[in-house]
N, C-alpha and C positions, 0 to 999 in steps of 0.2 A: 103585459096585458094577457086576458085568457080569448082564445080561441075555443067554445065549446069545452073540452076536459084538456084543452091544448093550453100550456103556460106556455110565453116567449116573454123572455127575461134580457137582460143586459146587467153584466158586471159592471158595476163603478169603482171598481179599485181601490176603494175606498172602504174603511169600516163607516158602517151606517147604526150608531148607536139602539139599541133595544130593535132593530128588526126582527132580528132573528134569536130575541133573550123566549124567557120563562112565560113572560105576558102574554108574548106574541102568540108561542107555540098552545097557551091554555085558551086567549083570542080564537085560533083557526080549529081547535080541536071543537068547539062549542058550535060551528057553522058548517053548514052545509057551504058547497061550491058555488061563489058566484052571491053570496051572501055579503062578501067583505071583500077590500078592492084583490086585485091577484096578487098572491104567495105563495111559494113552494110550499109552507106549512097546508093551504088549501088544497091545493093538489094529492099532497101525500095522505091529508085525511079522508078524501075522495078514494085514493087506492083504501085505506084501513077500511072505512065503510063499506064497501064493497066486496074486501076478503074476508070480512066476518059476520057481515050483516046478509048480505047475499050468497055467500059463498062463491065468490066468482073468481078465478084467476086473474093475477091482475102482472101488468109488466108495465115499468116505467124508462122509455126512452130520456135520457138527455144527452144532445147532441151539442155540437160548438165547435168553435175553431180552438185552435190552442189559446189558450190563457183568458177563452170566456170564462171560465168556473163553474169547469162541471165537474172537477172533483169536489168543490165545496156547497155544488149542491147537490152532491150524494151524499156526503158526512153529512146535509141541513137532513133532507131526506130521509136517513136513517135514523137520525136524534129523532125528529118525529116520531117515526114508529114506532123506535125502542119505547119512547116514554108512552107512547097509545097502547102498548102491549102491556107496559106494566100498570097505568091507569086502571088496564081490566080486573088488576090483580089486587084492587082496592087503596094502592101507595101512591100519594098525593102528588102531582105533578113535578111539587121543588122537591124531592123527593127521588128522581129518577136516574140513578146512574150506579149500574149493576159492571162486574167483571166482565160479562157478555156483552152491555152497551159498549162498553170500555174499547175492550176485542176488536168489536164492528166499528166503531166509528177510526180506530184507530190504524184497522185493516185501509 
């Protein structure tokens, strides 16, 4: 559920078919926050919005106990961006997966 620009999530341990594929992330890229039910893809487009549209600094807390998945939703997080940074760059969404995406998500 969103809290204002606050996501609070719960891991299901589980893989959740197409949540977090190509659709999703071209879905939450097209919406403003609070348009479509809450996703990390939402949130993270809120931060993009905001550091290019506005020029604002932007910081994303995720916090949890051990084995919520906050490292998989920093690797979701970063796919986001990666692929929003290079959207700008005119290369079509299925399309996004550079050495540097690579790097990051792999870091």
């Amino acid at each position: 559920t969103n809290i204002g620009s606050i996501l609070a999530s719960v891991n299901p341990y589980k893989p959740i078919p197409g949540l977090y594929g190509v659709d999703a992330l071209e879905l939450y890229r097209q919406h403003r926050l609070g348009e479509l039910p809450p996703h990390i893809f939402a949130t993270a487009n809120e931060c993009y919005c905001c550091l290019w549209k506005r020029h604002d600094s932007q910081c994303v807390l995720i916090s949890g106990e051990s084995g919520a998945g906050k490292t998989e939703s920093t690797k979701l997080l970063l796919k986001f961006l990666s692929a929003m940074s290079q959207t700008s760059l005119g290369a079509p969404v299925s399309e996004k997966s550079t050495h540097v995406e690579e790097a990051i998500l792999e870091s």
